[in-house]
C-alpha positions as CSV (number, residue, x, y, z in Angstrom):
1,X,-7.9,-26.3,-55.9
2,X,-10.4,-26.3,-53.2
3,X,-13.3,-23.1,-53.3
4,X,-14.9,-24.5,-50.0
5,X,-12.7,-23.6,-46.9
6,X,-12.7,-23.3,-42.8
7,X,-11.8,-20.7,-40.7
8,X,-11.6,-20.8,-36.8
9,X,-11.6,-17.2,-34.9
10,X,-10.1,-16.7,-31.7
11,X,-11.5,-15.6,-28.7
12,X,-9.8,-12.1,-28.9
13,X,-11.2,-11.4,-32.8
14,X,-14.4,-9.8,-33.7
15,X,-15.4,-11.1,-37.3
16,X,-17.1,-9.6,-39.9
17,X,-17.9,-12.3,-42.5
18,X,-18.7,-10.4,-45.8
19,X,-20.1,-12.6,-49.0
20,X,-20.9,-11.2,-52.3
21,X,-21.0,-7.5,-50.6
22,X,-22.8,-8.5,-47.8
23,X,-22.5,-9.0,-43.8
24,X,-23.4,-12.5,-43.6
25,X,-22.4,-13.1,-40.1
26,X,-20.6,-11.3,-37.7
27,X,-18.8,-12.3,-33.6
28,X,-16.2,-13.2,-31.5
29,X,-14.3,-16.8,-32.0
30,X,-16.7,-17.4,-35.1
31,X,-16.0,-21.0,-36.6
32,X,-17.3,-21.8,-40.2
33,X,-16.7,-22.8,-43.5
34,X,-16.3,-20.4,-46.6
35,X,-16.5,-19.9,-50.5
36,X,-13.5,-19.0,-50.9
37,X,-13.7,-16.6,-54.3
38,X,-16.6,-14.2,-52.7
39,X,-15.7,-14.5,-49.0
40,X,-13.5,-11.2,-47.5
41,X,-13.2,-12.3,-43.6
42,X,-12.5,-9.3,-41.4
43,X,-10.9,-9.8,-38.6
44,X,-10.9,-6.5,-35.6
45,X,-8.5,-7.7,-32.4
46,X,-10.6,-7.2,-29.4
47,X,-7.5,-7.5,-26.9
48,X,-5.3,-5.3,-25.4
49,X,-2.7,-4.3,-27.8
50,X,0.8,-2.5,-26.5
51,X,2.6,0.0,-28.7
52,X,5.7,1.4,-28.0
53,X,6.8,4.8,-29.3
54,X,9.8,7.8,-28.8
55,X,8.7,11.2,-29.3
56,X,10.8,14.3,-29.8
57,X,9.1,16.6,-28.2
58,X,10.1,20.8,-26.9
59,X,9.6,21.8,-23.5
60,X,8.1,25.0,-22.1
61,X,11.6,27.0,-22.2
62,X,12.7,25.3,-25.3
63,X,14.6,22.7,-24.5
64,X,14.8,19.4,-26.7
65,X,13.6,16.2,-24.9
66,X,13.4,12.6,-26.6
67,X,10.2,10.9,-24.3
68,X,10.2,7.0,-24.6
69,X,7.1,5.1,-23.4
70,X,4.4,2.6,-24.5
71,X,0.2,2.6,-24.6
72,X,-1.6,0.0,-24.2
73,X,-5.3,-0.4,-26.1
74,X,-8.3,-1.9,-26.8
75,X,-10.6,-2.0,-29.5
76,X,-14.6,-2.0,-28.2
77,X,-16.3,-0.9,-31.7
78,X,-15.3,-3.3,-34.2
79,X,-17.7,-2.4,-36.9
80,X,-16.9,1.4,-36.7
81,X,-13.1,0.8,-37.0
82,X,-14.0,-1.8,-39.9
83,X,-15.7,0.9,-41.5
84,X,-13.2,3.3,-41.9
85,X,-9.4,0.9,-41.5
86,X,-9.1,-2.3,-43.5
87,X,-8.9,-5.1,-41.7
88,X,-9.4,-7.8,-44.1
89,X,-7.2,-11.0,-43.5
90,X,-6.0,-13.7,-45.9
91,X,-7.9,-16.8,-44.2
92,X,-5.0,-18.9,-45.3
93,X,-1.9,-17.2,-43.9
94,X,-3.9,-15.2,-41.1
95,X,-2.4,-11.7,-42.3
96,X,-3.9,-8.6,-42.8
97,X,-4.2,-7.6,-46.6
98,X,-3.2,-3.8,-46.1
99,X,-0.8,-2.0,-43.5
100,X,-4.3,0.0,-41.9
101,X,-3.8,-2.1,-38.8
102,X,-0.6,-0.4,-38.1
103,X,-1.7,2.8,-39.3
104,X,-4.4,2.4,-36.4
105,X,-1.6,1.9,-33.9
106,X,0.0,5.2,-35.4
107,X,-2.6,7.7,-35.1
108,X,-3.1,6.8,-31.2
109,X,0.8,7.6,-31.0
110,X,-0.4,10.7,-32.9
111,X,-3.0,11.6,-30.4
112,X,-0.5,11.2,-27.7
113,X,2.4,13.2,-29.1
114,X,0.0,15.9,-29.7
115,X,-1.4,15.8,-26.2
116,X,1.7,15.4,-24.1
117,X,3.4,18.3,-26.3
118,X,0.5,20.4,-24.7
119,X,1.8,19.3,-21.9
120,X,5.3,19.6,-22.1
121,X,4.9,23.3,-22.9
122,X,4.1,23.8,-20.2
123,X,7.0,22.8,-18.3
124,X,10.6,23.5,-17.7
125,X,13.2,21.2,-18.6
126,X,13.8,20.5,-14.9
127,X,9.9,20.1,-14.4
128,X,9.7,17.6,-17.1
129,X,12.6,15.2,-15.6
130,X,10.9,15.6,-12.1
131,X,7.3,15.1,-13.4
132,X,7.3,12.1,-15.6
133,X,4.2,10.3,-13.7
134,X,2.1,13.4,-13.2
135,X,3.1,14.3,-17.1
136,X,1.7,10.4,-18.2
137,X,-1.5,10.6,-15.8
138,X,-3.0,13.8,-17.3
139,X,-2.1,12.9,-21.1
140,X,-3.6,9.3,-20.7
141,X,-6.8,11.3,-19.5
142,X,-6.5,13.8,-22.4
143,X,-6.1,11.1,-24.8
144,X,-9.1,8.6,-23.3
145,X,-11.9,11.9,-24.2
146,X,-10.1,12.3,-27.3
147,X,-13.0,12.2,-30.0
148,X,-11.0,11.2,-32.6
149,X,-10.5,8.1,-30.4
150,X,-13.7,7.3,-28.7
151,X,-15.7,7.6,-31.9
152,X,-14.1,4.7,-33.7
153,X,-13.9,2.8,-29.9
154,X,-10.5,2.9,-29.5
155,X,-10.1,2.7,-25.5
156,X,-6.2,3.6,-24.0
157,X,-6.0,1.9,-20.9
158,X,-2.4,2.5,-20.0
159,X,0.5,5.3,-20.6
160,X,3.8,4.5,-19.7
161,X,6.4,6.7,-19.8
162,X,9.7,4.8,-19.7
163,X,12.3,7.7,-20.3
164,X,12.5,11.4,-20.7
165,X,16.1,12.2,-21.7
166,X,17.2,16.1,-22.5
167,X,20.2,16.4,-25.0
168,X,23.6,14.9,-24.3
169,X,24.7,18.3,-23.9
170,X,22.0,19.6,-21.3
171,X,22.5,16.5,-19.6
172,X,25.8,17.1,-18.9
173,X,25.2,20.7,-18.0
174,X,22.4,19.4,-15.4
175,X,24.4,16.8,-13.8
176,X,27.1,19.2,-13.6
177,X,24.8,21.4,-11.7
178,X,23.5,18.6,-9.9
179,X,27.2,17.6,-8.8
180,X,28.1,20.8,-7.7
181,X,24.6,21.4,-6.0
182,X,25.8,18.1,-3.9
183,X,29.7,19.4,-3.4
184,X,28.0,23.0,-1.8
185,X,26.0,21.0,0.6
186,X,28.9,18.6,1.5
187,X,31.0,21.4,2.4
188,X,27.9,23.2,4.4
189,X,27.5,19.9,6.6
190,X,31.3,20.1,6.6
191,X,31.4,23.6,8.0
192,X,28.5,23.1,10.2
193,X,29.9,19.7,11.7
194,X,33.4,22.2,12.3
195,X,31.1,24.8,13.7
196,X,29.3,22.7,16.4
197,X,32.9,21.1,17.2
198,X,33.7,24.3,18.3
199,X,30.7,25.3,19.9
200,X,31.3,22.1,21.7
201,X,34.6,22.6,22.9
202,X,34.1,26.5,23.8
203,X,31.4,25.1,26.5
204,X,33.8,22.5,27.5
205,X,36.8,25.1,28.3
206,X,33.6,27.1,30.0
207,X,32.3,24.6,32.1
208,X,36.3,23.6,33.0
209,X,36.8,27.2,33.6
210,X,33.4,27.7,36.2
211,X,34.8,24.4,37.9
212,X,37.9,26.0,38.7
213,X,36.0,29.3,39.9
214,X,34.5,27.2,42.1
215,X,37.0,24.9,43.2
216,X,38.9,28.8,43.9
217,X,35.9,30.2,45.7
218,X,35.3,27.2,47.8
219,X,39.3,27.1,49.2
220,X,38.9,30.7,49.7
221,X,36.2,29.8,52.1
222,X,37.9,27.2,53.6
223,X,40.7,29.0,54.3
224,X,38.8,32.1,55.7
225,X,36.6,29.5,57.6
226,X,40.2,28.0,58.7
227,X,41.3,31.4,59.6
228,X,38.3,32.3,61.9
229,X,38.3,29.0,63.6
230,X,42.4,29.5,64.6
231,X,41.6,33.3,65.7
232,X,39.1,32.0,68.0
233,X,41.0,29.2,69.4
234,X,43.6,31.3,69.7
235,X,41.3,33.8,71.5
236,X,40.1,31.0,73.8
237,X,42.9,30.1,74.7
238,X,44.6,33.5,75.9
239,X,41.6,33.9,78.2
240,X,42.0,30.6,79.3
241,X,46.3,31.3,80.1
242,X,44.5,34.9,81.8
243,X,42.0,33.0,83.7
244,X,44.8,30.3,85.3
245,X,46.8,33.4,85.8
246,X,44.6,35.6,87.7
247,X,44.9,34.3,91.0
248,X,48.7,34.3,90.6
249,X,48.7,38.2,90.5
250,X,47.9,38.2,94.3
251,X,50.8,36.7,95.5
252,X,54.1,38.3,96.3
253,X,56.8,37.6,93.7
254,X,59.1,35.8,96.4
255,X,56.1,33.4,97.2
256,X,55.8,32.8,93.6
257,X,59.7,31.8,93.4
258,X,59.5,30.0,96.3
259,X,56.5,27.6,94.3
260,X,58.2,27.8,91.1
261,X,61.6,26.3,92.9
262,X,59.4,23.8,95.1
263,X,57.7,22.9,91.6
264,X,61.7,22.4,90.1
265,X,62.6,20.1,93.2
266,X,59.2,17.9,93.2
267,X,60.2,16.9,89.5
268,X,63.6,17.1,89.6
269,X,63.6,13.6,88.4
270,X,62.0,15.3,85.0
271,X,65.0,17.5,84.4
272,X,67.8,16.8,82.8
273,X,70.5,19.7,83.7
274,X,69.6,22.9,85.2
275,X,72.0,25.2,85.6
276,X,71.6,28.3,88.6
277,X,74.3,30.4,88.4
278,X,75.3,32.8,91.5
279,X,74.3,35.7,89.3
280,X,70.9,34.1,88.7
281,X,70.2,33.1,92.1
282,X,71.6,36.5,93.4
283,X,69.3,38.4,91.0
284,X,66.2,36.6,92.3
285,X,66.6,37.1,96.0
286,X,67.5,40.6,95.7
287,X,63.7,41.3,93.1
């Protein structure tokens, strides 16, 4: 069995290289060969490192909310987490000796449950479902200045929150709220949209209804106009009969027979049958 061995970090490892209780070398992508029975490598990830969690969480007026979402990390103090988490690897398999590395990963998720619960306390239910960004921004910012963090160099870079889901009960019970929120204002654009038809058609039957006054009002001008154009022709033309008969009332009524017969004979040829009886003619000399 070989005691000598090799080891090759990566870039993305910090290593602590500890030999018969002491730090014999320590960096990043380290490359160098071992004795094996008094060599403990440590090995602290310096990359970002995403975790995903589901908290159960209360909000403000005491409703239950399950909150899905995932951090991302990074470690920037190797030798203070190394001082306090084991990080020791088997140089063979490339595995960590003890479960510490995951323990890490869960107090962060601790920090952030405890922060976001702050948080949610102070919100409604509603709030919460509306708010998921604003709820993420200030816990990541609670969490970064957390000294229970920043003391061992643990740096959260990113908060996601994926999901905030209330119970399947108050879910239902929201979106049946929601639903008949949407059903109120379908009928209101319905009544509205009825409502403007009518206003619509009312000022139609008005503006059909002035036409007609003053279609009305305009004949009853024409006709009065009609009217006072036939009185005055009709005017004209008596004076005009009066002023051809004028000089007619100076002559003697036989003299005026005498030119109505000579008239009868210069157009005889214009008259069909004329008829004088005895009577007639008898009536007319004696006047």
């Amino acid at each position: 069995m070989a005691l000598i061995g090799y080891f090759k970090g990566e870039p993305t490892e910090y290593l602590l290289v500890y030999s018969g209780g002491q730090l014999r070398r320590e960096g990043a992508a380290l490359a160098f060969y071992y004795w094996k029975p008094s060599t403990s490598i440590v090995s602290i990830p310096t990359g970002t490192i995403d975790v995903p969690f589901i908290l159960n969480e209360t909000t403000g007026n005491f409703q239950a909310v399950t909150v899905q979402g995932q951090l991302t990390y990074r470690l920037t103090k190797p030798k203070a987490i190394a001082s306090i988490l084991n990080f020791t690897i088997d140089p063979t398999k490339r595995r960590y000796k003890s479960d510490d590395p995951e323990k890490l990963a869960q107090r962060i998720v601790n920090e952030v449950q405890a922060q976001a619960r702050h948080e949610l306390l102070q919100l409604t239910l509603e709030d919460t479902l509306r708010r998921s960004a604003e709820l993420a921004a200030s816990t990541i910012l609670k969490v970064k200045n957390a000294p229970a963090l920043t003391e061992i160099g643990v740096d959260v870079q990113a908060l996601h929150l994926t999901a905030i889901k209330p119970t399947p009960e108050m879910a239902k019970a929201l979106e049946a709220e929601y639903r008949e929120g949407l059903l109120v204002k379908a009928d209101q654009a319905i009544y509205h949209r009825r409502a403007v038809a009518v206003e619509q058609e009312r000022r139609i039957k008005e503006n059909e209804l002035d036409t007609a006054v003053a279609l009305e009002q305009q004949r009853r001008e024409l006709v009065d106009l009609q009217g006072q154009n036939n009185l005055q022709i009709a005017e004209y033309e008596a004076k005009a009969v009066a002023t051809r008969l004028t000089p007619f009332k100076e002559i003697a009524p036989q003299t005026l027979l005498a030119l109505a017969l000579k008239d009868i004979g210069e157009n005889a040829d214009k008259i069909g049958n004329l008829m004088i009886t005895p009577e007639i003619l008898s009536s007319l000399l004696n006047q």
